[in-house]
Kinemage of the C-alpha trace (Angstrom):
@kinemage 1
@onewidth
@group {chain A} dominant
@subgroup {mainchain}
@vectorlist {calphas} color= white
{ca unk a 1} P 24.145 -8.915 -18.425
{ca unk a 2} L 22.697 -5.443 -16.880
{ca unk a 3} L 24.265 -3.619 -19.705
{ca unk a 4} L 20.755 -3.453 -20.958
{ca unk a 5} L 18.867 -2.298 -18.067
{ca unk a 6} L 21.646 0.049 -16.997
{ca unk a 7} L 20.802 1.930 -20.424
{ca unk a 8} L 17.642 1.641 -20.086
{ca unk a 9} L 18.071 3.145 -16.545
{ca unk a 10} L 19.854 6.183 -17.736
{ca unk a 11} L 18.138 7.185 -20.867
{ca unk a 12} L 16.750 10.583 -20.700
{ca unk a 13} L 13.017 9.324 -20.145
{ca unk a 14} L 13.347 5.183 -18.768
{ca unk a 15} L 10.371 3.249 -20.776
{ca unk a 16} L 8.404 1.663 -18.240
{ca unk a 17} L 9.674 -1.749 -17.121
{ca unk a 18} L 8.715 -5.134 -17.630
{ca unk a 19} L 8.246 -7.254 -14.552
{ca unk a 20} L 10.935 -9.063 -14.611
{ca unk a 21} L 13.238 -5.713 -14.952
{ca unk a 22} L 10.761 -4.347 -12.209
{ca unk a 23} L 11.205 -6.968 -9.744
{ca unk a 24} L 15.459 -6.589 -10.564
{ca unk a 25} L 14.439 -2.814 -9.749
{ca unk a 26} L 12.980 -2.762 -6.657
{ca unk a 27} L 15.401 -5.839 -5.494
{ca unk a 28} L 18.486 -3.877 -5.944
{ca unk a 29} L 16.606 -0.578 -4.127
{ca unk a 30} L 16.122 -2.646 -1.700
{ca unk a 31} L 19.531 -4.123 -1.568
{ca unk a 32} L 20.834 -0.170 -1.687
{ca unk a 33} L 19.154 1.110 1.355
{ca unk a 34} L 20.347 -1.972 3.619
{ca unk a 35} L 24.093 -0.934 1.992
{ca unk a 36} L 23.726 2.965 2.641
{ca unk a 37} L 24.913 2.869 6.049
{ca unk a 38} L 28.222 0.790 5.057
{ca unk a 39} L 26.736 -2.336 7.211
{ca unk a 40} L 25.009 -4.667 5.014
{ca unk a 41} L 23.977 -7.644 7.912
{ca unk a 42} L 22.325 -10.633 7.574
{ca unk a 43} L 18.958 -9.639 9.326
{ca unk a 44} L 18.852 -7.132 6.535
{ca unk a 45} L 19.650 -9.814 3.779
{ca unk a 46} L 17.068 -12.271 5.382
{ca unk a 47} L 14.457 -9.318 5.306
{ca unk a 48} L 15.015 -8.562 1.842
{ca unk a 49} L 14.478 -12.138 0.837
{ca unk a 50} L 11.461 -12.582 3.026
{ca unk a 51} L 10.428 -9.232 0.800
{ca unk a 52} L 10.647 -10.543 -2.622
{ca unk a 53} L 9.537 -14.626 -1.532
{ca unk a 54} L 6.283 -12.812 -0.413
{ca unk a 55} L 5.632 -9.644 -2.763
{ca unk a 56} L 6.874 -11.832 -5.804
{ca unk a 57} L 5.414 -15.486 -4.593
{ca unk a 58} L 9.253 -16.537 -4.981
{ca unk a 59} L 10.853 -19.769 -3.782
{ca unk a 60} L 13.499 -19.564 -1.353
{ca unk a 61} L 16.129 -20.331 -3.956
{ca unk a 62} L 14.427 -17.566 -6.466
{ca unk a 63} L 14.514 -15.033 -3.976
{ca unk a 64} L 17.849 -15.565 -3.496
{ca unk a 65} L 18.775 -15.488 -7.039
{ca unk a 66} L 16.845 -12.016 -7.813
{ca unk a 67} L 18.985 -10.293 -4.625
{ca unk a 68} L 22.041 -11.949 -5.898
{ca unk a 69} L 21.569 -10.145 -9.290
{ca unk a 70} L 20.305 -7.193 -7.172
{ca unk a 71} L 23.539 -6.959 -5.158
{ca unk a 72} L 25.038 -6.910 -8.601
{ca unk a 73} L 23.127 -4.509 -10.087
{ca unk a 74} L 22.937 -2.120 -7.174
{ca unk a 75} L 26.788 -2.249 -7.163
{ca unk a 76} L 27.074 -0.649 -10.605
{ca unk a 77} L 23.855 1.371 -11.072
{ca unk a 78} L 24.394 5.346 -11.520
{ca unk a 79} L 22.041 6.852 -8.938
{ca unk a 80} L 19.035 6.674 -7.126
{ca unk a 81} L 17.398 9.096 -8.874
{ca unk a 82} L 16.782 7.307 -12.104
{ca unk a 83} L 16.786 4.145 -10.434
{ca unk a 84} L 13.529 5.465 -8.832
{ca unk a 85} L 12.298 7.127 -11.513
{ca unk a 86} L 12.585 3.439 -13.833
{ca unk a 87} L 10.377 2.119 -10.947
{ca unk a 88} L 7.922 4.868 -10.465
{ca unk a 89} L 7.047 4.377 -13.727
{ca unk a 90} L 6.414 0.563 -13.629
{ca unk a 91} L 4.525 0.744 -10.094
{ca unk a 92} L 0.942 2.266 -9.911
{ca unk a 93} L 1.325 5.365 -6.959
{ca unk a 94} L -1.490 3.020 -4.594
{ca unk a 95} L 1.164 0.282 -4.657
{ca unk a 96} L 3.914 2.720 -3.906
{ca unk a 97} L 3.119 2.713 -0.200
{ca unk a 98} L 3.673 -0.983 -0.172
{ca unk a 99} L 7.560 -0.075 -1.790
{ca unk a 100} L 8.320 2.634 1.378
{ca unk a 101} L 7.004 -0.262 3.770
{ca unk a 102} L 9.200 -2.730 2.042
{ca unk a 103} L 12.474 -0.385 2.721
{ca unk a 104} L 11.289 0.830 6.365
{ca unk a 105} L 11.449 -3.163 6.696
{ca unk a 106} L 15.135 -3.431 5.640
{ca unk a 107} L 16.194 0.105 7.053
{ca unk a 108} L 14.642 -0.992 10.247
{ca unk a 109} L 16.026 -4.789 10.183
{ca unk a 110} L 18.977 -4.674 12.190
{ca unk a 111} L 17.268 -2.563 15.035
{ca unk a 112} L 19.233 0.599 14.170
{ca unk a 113} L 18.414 3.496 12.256
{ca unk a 114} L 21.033 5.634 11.419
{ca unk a 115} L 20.775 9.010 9.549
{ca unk a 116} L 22.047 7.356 6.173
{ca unk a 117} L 19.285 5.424 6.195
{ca unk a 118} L 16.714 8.484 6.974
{ca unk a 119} L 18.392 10.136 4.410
{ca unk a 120} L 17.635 7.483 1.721
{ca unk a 121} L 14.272 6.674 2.855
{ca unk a 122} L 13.020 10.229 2.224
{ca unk a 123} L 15.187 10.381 -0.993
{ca unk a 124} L 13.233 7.694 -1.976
{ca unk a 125} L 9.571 8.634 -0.657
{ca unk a 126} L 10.021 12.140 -2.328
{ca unk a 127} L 11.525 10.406 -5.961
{ca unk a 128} L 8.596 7.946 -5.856
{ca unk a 129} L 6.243 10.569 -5.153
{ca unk a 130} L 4.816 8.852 -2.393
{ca unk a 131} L 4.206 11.946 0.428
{ca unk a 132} L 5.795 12.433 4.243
{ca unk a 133} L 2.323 11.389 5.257
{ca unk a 134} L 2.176 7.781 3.688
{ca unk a 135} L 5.792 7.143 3.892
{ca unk a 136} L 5.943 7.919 7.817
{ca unk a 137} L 2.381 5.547 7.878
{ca unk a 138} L 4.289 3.188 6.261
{ca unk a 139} L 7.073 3.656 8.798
{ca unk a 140} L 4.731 3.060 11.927
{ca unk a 141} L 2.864 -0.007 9.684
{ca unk a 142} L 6.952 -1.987 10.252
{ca unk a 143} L 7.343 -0.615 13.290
{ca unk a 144} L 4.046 -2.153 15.086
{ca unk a 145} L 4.555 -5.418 12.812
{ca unk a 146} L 8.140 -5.728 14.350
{ca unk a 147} L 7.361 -4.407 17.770
């Protein structure tokens, strides 16, 4: 099943995906940044769900399903690095923001932010191409929503 996108994934130069494939994307980012510090919780799973219900206008049961095939997906995927790069492409750089502020939600879930997590976020801001700036912004945007 994600022999497909896994190719596509690791070609030299990922064509840009479709939705579908973009939502699968950012799900299993999602699902790898709440796994990075070898504690995947349940206040982390019910954030990413809450994510993709709301970014994605998802049912309960449809969310769900897309971090089910996430978790999958994440589980075999080669790296970050083209796994970022396949989304960059599909997701203009004004909605890119909105993808650090989705991840400071999970990394930030379970009340604890470890250096793992750190580590990954600005992995991810800097593959994105989404700045210190707006990814500490988007930071500060979770943290006065949760606080």
């Amino acid at each position: 099943m994600f022999a497909d996108f896994i190719r596509r994934l690791t070609t030299a130069e990922p064509d840009s995906l479709p939705d579908p494939d973009a939502r699968l994307a950012l799900a299993a980012l999602l699902v790898r940044v709440a796994r990075v510090d070898g504690d995947y919780t349940a206040e982390e799973v019910d954030r990413i769900d809450r994510i993709l219900r709301s970014r994605y206008v998802l049912s309960p049961f449809e969310a769900t399903q897309l971090r089910g095939e996430a978790e999958q997906l994440e589980a075999v995927a080669p790296d970050t690095v083209r796994f970022t790069r396949a989304i960059k492409e599909a997701i203009p750089y004004d909605h890119r923001a909105s993808v650090m502020e989705a991840l400071w939600t999970v990394i930030l879930a379970d009340g604890v932010r470890d250096e793992e997590e750190d580590s990954l976020a600005r992995l991810v801001a800097n593959l994105l191409g989404v700045n210190d700036l707006d990814s500490n912004l988007a930071r500060q945007r979770v943290e006065h929503k949760q606080g």
